[in-house]
RODO-120306 format. One record per residue (C-alpha): x negated, y, z; residue in one letter. Coordinates in pm, whole numbers. Each point is the difference from the previous one (the first is absolute). Example, Ala and Ser with C-alpha at 12.3 -4.5 7.8 and 13.67 -1.06 7.14 Angstrom:
! RODO-120306
       x       y       z  kollum
   -1230    -450     780       a
    -137     344     -66       s
END
This chain:
! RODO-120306
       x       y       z  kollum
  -11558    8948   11826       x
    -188     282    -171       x
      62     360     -73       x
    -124     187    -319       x
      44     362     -22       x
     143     113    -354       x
     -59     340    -136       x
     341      71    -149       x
    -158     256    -231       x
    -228    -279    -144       x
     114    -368     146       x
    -331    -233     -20       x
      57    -260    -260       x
    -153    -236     219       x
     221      27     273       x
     276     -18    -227       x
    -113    -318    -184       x
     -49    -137     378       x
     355      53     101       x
     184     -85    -330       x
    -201    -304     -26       x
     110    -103     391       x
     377     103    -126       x
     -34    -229    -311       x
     -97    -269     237       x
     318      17     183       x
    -163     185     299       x
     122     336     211       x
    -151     360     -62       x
      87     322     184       x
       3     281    -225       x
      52     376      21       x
     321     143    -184       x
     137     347       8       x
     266    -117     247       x
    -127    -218     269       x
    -298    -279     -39       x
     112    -332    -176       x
     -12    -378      88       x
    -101    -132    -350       x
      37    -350    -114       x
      60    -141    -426       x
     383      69       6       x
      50    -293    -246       x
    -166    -264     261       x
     234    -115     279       x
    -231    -143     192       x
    -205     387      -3       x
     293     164      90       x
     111    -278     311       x
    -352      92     129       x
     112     373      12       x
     345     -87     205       x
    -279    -227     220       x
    -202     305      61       x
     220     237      78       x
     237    -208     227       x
     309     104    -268       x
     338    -158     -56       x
      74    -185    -304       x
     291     193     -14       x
    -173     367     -73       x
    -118     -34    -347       x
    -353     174    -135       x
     -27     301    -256       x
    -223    -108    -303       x
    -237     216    -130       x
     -96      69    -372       x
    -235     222    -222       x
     228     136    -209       x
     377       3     -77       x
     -37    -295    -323       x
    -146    -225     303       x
     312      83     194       x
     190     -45    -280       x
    -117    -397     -42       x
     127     -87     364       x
     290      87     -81       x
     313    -134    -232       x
     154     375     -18       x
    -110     320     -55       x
     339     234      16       x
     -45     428     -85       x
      15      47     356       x
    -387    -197      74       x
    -134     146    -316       x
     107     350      79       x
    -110     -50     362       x
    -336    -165    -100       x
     -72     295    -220       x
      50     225     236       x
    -178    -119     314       x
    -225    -222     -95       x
    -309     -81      74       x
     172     125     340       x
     185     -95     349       x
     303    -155    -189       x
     120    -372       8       x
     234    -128    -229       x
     140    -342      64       x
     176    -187    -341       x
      81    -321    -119       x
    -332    -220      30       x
    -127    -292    -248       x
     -67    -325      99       x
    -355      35      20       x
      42     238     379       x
      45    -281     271       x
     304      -1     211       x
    -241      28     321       x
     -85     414    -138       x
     363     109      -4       x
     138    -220     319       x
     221    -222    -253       x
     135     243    -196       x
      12      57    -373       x
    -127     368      -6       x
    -351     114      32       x
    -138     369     166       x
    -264     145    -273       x
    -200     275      -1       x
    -317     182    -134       x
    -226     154     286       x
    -145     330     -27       x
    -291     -40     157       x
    -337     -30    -204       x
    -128    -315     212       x
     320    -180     -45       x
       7      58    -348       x
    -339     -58    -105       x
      39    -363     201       x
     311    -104    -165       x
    -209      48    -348       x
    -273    -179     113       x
     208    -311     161       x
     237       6    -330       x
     259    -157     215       x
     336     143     156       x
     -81      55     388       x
     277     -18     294       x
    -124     216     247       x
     245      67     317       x
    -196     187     249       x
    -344     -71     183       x
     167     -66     383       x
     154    -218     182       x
     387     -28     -59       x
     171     293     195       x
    -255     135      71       x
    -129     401     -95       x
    -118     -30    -370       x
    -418      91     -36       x
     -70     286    -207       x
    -372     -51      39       x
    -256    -317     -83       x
    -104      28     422       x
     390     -47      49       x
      10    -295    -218       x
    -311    -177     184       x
     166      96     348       x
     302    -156     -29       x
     -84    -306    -300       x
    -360     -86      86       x
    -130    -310    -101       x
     330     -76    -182       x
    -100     187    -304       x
    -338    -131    -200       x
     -37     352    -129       x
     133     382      57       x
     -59     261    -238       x
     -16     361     144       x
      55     265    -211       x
      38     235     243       x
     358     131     129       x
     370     -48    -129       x
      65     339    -171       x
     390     -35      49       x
       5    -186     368       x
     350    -206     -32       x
      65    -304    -205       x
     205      28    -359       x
     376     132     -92       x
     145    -313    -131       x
     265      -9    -248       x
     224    -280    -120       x
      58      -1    -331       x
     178    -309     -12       x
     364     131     -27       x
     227     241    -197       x
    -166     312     168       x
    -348     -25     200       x
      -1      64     370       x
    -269      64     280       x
     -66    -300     195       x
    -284     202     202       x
     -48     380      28       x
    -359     118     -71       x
    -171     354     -58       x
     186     -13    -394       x
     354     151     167       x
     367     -99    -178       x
      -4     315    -165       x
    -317     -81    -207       x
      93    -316     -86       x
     380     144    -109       x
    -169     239    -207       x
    -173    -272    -187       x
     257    -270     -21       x
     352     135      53       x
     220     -92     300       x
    -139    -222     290       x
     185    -200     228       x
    -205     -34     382       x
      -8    -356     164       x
      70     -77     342       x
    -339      36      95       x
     -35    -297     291       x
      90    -364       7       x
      26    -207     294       x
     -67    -413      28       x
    -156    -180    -253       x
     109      68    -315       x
    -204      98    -284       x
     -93     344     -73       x
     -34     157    -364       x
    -269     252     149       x
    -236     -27     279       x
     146     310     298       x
     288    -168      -6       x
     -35    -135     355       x
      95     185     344       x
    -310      55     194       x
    -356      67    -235       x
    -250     227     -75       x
     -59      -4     397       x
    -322      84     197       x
     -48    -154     308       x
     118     343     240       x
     404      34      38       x
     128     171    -259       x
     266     290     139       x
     105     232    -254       x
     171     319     173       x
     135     374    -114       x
     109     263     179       x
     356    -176      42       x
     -99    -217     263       x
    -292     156     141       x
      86     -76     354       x
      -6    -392     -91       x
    -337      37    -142       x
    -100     167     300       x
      91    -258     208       x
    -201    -296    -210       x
    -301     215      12       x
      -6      70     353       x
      89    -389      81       x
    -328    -131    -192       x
    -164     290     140       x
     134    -156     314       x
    -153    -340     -54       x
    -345     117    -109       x
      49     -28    -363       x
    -159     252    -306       x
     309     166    -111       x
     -78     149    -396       x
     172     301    -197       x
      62      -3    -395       x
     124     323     -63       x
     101     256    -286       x
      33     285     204       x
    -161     160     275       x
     352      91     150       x
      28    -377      52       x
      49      -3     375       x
    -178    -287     102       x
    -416     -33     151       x
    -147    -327      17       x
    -321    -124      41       x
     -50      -1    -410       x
     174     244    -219       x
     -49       9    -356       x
     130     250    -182       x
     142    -113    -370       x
      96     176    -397       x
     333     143     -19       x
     -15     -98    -283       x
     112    -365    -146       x
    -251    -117    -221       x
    -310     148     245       x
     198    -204     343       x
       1    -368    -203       x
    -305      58     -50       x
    -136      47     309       x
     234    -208     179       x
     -88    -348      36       x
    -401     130      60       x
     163     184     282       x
     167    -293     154       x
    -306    -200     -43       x
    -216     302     185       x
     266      17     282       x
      -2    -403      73       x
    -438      55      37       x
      68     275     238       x
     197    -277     187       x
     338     167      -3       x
     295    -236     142       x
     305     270    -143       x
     -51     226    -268       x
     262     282     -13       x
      75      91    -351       x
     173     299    -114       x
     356     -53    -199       x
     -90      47    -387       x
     248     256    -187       x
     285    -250    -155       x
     -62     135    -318       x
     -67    -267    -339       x
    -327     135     -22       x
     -77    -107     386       x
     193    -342    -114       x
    -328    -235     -25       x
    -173     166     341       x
     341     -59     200       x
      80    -377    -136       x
    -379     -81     126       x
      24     178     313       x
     333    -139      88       x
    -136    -363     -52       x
    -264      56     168       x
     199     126     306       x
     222    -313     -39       x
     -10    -228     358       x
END
């Protein structure tokens, strides 16, 4: 495995040509994007994107987001293009918006868990971008972890928790947004969110007219149209409690039982009202955009101060706070 920092303000050419020609070759790269760090392998090779599901421990049944350059190389995955993607596309992208439509032949079953629609999207970052040029190919890309577990938002995350597994990680320094992608299906009469992100239902409905919002979880072993689809994710190796004010004196109680056994108890907190002290207290944004950033990189920091139960303060149940509260609540899942 080796790691080559990337100036995202001027990504070495040679790095580049390293990694595309390793993704050409059917091989796995990590690679920075605005939302979280990618698993990378040639989205058009089967056999590349098995070794992804064999790196990250995932289901064949949660399907992989490919990404592109620009919206034309979306456009050639797929065998529809309705006013609702190319107002969306225009809009967003390059940005932390998936889009899943109708896929051609050419995208193997194994990328989209059997199913005959395809996630796309054009990442923001300047790494990401400048390494789809060079590789020339479409790259599926869920994130650098292991399945379920708290997405990396940073290369040293990606080498913690991948290793050896991945020939190559590209650091480019740290996600700017924090969360994974809003997706959108596109594939019926009138798109609908398949997984909240930092781009709210509002935004998109300004763009594209009415939404409808999908039952956001699935249970057993069905296929999913998005990756987030599944109960328990996004999860760092603490207990996840999420509290508010409402049930205070529950919270209470859990803290002072893993206090009890000996355990690091941690606080993620918006306010300083919040009336919980542990033995780690972070204080977070009020503000949506500034939290998902700074989220998982919390959760990451809170697992190396050896924290069993991290307390986290209730998120406002606003659509803005949609993207924050979907991860948080996964995480939090038993």
């Amino acid at each position: 495995m080796a790691r080559l920092v990337v100036d995202p303000r001027r990504p070495d050419p040679s790095a580049l040509d390293r990694a595309a020609a390793l993704l050409r070759a059917g091989q796995l790269v990590a690679f920075p994007t605005e939302t979280v760090y990618g698993l990378g392998a040639h989205a058009l090779d089967a056999d590349a994107v098995r070794r992804i599901y064999d790196a990250k421990g995932r289901p064949p049944h949660n399907p992989v987001i490919v990404h592109v350059a620009d919206a034309d190389a979306a456009r050639a995955l797929v065998t529809r293009w309705p006013e609702s993607a190319a107002r969306l596309a225009r809009a967003f992208w390059p940005g932390p918006l998936t889009l899943v439509l109708p896929k051609v032949a050419a995208v193997p079953d194994v990328a989209t868990a059997g199913l005959p629609a395809v996630g796309v999207r054009v990442p923001a970052h300047p790494v990401a971008l400048a390494l789809l040029r060079a590789a020339g190919i479409p790259v599926a890309a869920p994130s650098a972890n292991r399945f379920t577990e708290l997405s990396p938002t940073s290369a040293a995350h990606v080498e913690r928790t991948l290793g050896e597994r991945v020939p190559l990680i590209l650091d480019g320094g740290p996600a700017s947004v924090g969360i994974e992608s809003t997706v959108v299906d596109c594939t019926g009469p009138r798109p609908r969110v398949l997984r909240p992100g930092v781009i709210g239902l509002d935004e998109l409905e300004a763009v594209a007219g009415p939404f409808d919002v999908a039952r956001v979880s699935a249970s057993g072993q069905e296929p999913r149209l998005s990756p987030g689809m599944i109960d328990r994710h996004y999860a760092p190796r603490a207990r996840v409690v999420v509290a508010g004010g409402d049930d205070a004196a529950a919270t209470a109680a859990t803290v002072a039982a893993a206090r009890a056994a000996g355990t690091v108890v941690g606080i993620v907190a918006m306010t300083r009202a919040f009336p919980l002290a542990g033995d780690v207290a972070v204080l977070m944004p009020a503000e949506p955009r500034a939290y998902a950033a700074r989220l998982y990189a919390t959760l990451h920091d809170l697992d190396d101060e050896g924290c069993s139960v991290v307390i986290v303060e209730r998120p406002p149940t606003t659509a803005a706070w949609a993207g924050v509260t979907d991860r948080l609540t996964r995480a939090a899942t038993p």
